[in-house]
C-alpha positions in Angstrom: 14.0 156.9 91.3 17.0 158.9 92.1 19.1 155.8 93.2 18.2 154.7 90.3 19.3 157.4 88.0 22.6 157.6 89.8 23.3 153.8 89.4 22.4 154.0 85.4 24.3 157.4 85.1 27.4 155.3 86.4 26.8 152.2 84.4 26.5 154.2 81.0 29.0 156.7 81.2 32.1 153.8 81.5 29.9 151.6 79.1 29.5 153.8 76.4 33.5 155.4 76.6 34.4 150.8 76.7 32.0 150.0 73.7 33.6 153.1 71.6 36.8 152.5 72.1 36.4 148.9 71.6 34.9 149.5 68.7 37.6 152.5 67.6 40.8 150.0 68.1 39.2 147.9 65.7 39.1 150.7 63.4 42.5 151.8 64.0 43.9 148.4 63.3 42.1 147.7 60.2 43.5 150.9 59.0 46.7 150.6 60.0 46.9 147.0 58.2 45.4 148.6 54.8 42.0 148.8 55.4 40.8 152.6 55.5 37.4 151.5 55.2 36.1 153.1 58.8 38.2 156.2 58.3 36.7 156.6 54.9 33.1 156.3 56.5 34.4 158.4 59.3 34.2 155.9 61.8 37.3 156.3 63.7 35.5 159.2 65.8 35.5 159.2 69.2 32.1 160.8 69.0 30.0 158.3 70.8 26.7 159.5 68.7 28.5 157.5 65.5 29.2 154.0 67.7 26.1 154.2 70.1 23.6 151.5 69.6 20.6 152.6 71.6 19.1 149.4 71.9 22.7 147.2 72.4 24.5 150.4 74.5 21.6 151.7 76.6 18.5 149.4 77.3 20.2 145.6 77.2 23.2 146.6 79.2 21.0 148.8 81.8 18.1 145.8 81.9 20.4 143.7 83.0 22.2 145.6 85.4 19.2 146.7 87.2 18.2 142.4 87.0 21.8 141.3 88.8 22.4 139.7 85.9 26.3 140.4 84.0 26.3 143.3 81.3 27.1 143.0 78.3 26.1 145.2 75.6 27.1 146.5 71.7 27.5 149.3 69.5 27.4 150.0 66.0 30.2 147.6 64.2 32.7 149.7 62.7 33.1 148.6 59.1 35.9 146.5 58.0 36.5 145.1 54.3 39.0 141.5 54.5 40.0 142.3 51.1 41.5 145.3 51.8 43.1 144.1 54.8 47.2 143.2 52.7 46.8 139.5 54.5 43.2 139.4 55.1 43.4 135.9 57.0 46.3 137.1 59.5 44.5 140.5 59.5 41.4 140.1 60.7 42.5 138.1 63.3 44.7 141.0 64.9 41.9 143.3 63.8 39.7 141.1 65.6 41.7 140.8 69.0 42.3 145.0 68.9 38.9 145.8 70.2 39.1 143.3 73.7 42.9 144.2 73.9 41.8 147.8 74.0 39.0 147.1 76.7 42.1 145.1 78.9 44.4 148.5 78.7 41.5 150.5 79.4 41.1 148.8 82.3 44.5 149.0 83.4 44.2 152.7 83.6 40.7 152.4 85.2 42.9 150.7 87.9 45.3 153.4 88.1 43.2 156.1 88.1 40.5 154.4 91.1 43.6 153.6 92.8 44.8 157.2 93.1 41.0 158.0 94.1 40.6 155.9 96.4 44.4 156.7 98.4 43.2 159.8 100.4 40.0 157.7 101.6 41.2 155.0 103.1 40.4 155.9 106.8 37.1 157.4 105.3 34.0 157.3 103.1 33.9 159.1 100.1 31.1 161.7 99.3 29.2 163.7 96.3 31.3 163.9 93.4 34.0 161.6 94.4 31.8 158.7 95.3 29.9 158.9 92.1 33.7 158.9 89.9 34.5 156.1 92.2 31.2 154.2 91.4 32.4 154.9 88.0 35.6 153.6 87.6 34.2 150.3 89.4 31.9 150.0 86.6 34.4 150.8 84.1 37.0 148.4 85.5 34.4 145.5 85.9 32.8 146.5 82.6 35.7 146.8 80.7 37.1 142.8 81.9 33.8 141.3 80.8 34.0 143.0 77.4 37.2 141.9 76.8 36.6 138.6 77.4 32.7 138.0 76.0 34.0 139.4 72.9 36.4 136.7 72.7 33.9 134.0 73.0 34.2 131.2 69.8 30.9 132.0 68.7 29.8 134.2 65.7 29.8 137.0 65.9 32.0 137.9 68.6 36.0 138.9 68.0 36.6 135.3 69.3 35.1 134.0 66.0 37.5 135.8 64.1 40.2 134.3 65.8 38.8 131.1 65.0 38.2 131.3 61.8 41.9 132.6 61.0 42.9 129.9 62.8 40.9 127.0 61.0 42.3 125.4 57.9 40.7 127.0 55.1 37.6 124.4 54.4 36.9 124.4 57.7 37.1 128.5 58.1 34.6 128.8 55.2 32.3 126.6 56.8 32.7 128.2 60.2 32.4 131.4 58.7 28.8 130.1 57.1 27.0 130.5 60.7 27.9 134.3 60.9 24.1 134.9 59.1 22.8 133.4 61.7 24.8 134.7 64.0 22.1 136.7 66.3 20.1 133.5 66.9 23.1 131.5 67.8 24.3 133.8 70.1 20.3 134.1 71.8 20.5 130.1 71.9 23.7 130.0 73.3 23.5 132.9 76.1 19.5 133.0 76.7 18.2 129.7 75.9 20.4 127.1 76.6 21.0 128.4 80.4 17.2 128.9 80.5 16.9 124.9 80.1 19.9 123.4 81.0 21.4 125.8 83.5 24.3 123.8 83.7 25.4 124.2 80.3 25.5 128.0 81.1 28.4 129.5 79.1 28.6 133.0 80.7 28.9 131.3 84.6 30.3 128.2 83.9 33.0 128.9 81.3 33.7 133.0 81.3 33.1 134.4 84.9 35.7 132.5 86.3 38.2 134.0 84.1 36.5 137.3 84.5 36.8 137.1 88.4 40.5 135.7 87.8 41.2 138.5 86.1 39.1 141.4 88.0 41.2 140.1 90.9 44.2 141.1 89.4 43.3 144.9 88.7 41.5 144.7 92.5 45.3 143.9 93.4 46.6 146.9 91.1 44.2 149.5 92.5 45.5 148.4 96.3 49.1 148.7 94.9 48.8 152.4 93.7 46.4 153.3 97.0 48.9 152.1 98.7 47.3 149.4 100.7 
């Protein structure tokens, strides 16, 4: 029981600080392209109470974890209005791609900073405190990459259907954008089902881990660079 306390203490700390700031720098753009829709609703908080999905940060993300399975989770979508946005097509678009460009800076830093940890131990194992902000930035590295990139997934309603849709000529954008109410069970069909029955036609191993380990290989490489490896 106390393993596994200390394992979900380190899995929800970096999740919940990725998910808010994901969900911030979509906020922040918004605003900053004419939509002050979040601010207005105080949104732009980083007060995780106001983003925190208990179900979507907690419990999914944790389940799957503790199943070997890859984590994923959501918060609490901050609010943004298209028509407010001063190019609503263009802007939601860049709105859109904020949130997984935040996770990829975030991780960045997660790199530097386990980098620095890690220097002094590299002819030794870490104890106490420092192991457990170790297995933290781990998580928040890792976590952080596979935000990024599930969010930008084609499929409703994930930041990669955003980009979509902007991208789409405009028939074909409105009747893209028809799916988002049934987004949820898309998403189940896609992630959940499909995989159950055709596990070859698994869209989180076949088509985003391997740019997920791509890319968690090269933050492994920045970490060894500032440790000095």
């Amino acid at each position: 029981m106390t393993d596994t306390i200390y394992q979900a203490a380190a899995l929800i700390i970096p999740l919940v600080l990725a998910i808010v700031f994901h969900e911030v720098a979509h906020g922040w753009t918004a605003r900053a392209l004419g939509d002050p829709t979040a601010a207005e609703l105080n949104r732009l908080s980083l007060n995780p109470l106001r983003h925190v999905d208990p179900m979507g940060t907690i419990i999914v993300p944790g389940m799957l974890k503790l199943a070997g399975l890859p984590v994923f989770g959501w918060a609490k979508p901050v609010p943004v209005v298209p028509q407010r946005l001063r190019n609503p097509r263009v802007g939601m678009m860049l709105v859109a791609v904020a949130g997984p460009g935040m996770n990829l800076l975030m991780a960045l830093a997660g790199a530097v900073a386990l980098g620095l940890l890690v220097a002094p131990y590299r002819d030794a194992e870490p104890t106490g405190v420092t192991a457990f902000l170790m297995l933290n930035l781990v998580n928040f590295l890792a976590i952080n990459v596979f935000l990024a990139l599930f969010n930008l997934l084609p499929i409703p309603p994930f930041d990669g259907s955003h980009v979509v849709e902007g991208l789409l000529p405009r028939r074909a954008a409105a009747a893209y954008a028809a799916t988002r109410p049934y987004a949820f069970f898309l998403m189940i069909a896609l992630l959940v089902v499909l995989p159950t029955i055709a596990p070859e036609l698994d869209v989180v191993r076949r088509f985003l881990l391997p740019p997920v380990n791509w890319a968690m290989d090269q933050y492994l490489a920045v970490v060894k660079v500032v440790a000095g490896a």
